[in-house]
Kinemage of the C-alpha trace (Angstrom):
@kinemage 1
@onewidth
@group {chain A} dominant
@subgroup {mainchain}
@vectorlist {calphas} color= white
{ca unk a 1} P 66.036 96.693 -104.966
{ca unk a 2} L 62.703 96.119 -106.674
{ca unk a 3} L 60.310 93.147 -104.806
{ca unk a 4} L 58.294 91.089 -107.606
{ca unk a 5} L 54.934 90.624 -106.388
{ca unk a 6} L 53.791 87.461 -108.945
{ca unk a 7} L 51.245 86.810 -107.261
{ca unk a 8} L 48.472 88.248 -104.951
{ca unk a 9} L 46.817 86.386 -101.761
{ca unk a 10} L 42.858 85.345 -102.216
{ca unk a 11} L 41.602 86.876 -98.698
{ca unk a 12} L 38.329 84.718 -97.766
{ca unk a 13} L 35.153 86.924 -96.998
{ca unk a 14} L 31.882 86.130 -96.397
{ca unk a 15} L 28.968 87.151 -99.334
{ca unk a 16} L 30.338 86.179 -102.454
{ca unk a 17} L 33.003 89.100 -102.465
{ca unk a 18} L 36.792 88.230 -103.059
{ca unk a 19} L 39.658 90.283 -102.263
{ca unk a 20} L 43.087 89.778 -103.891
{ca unk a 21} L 45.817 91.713 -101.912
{ca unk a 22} L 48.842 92.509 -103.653
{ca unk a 23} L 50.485 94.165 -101.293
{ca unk a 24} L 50.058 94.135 -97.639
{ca unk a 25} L 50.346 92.144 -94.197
{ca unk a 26} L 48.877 88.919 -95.460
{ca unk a 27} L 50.455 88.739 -98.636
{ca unk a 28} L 53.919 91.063 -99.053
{ca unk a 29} L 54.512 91.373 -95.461
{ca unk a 30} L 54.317 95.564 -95.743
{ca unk a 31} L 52.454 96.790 -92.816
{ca unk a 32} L 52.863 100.658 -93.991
{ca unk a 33} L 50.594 99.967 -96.814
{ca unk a 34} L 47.781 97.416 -98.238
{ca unk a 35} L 46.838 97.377 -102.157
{ca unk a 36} L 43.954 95.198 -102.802
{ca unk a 37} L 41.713 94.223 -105.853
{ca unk a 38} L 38.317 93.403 -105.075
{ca unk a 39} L 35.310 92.146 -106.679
{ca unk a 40} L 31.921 92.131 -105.118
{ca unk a 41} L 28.376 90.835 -106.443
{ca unk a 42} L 25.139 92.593 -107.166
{ca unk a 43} L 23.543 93.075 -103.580
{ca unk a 44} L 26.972 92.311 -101.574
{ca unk a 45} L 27.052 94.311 -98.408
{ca unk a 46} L 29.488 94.260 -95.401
{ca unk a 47} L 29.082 95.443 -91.480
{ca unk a 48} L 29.794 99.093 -90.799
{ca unk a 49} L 33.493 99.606 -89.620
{ca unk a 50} L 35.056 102.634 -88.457
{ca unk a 51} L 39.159 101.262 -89.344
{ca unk a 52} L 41.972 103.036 -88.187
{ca unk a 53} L 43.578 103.239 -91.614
{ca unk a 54} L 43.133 105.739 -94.114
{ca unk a 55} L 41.579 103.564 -97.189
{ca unk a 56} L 41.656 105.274 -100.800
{ca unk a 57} L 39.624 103.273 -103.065
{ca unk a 58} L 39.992 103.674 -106.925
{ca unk a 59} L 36.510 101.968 -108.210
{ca unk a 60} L 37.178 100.512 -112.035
{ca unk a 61} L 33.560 98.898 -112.780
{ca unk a 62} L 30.198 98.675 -111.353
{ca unk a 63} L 29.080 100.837 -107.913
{ca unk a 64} L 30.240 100.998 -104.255
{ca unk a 65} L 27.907 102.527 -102.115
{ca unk a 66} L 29.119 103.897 -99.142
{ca unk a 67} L 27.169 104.920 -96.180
{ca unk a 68} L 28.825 106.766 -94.069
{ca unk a 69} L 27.914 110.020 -91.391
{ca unk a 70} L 26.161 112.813 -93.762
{ca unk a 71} L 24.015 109.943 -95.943
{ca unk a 72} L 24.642 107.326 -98.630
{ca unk a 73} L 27.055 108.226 -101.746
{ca unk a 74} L 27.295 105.929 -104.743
{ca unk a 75} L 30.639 105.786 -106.251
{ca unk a 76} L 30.365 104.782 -109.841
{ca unk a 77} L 33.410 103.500 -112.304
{ca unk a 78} L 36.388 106.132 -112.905
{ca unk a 79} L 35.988 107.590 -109.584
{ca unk a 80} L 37.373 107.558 -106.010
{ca unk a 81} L 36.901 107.713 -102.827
{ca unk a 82} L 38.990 108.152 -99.480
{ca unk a 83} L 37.205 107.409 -95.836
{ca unk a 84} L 39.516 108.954 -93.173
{ca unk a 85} L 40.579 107.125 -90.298
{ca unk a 86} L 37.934 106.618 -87.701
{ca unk a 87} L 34.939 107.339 -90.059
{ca unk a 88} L 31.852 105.252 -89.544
{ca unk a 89} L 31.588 103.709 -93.040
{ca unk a 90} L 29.437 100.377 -94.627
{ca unk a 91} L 30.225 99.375 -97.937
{ca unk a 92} L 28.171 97.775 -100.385
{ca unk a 93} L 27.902 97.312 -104.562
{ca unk a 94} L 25.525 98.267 -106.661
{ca unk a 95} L 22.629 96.378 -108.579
{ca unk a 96} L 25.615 95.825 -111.307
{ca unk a 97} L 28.050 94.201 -108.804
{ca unk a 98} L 31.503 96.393 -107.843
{ca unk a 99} L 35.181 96.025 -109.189
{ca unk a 100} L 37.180 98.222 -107.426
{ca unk a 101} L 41.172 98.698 -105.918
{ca unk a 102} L 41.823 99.524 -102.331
{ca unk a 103} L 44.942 101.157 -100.819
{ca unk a 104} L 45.141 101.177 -97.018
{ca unk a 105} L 47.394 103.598 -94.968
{ca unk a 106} L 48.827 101.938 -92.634
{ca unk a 107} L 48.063 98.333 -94.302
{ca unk a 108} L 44.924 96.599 -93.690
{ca unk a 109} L 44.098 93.902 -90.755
{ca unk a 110} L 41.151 92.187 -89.669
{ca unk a 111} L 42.159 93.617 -86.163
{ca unk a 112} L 42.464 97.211 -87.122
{ca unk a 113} L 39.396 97.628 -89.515
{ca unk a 114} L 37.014 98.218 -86.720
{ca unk a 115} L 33.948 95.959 -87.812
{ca unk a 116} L 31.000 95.862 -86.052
{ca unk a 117} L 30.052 92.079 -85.292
């Protein structure tokens, strides 16, 4: 049977960036798989994580800059990107601001993301 998803869930984060997950924990109750759309300012930036999901991240305007082991990569619009489970990664946007879509394997939580405080 198909699901309708009308509507997605506004995830609060700190920094001016907002996350609206489609499908996932918080708002489908699917905890194989998160699909988020995400907006982030010019100059947002986020603590390093190392999550124990697989996230493959489509990005659709702007920069995300991703520091991660080997360096810094900037991911511009009409690319992707996929950090692996376990990967040390910080996430930021560029001077433009960030508009990107996230897909998490197994779905996102706060208590599996592995952010540094």
């Amino acid at each position: 049977m198909v699901r309708i998803i009308s509507e997605p869930t506004r995830v609060p984060v700190p920094g001016g960036k907002v996350i609206d997950e489609y499908v996932g924990r918080v708002n489908s109750g699917d905890d194989g798989l998160s699909i988020a759309h995400m907006t982030a300012p010019a100059g947002w930036s986020e603590p390093a994580q190392a999550p124990e999901f697989t996230e493959y991240t489509v990005v659709l305007r702007g920069t995300v800059v991703v520091e991660h082991a080997d360096g810094v990569t900037e991911v511009p619009a009409g690319q992707a990107f996929v950090a692996a489970p376990g990967e040390k990664v910080r996430y930021s946007a560029g001077p433009e601001g960030a508009e990107y879509v996230a897909v998490c394997t197994p779905a996102f939580s706060p208590e599996t993301a592995g952010r540094e405080e």
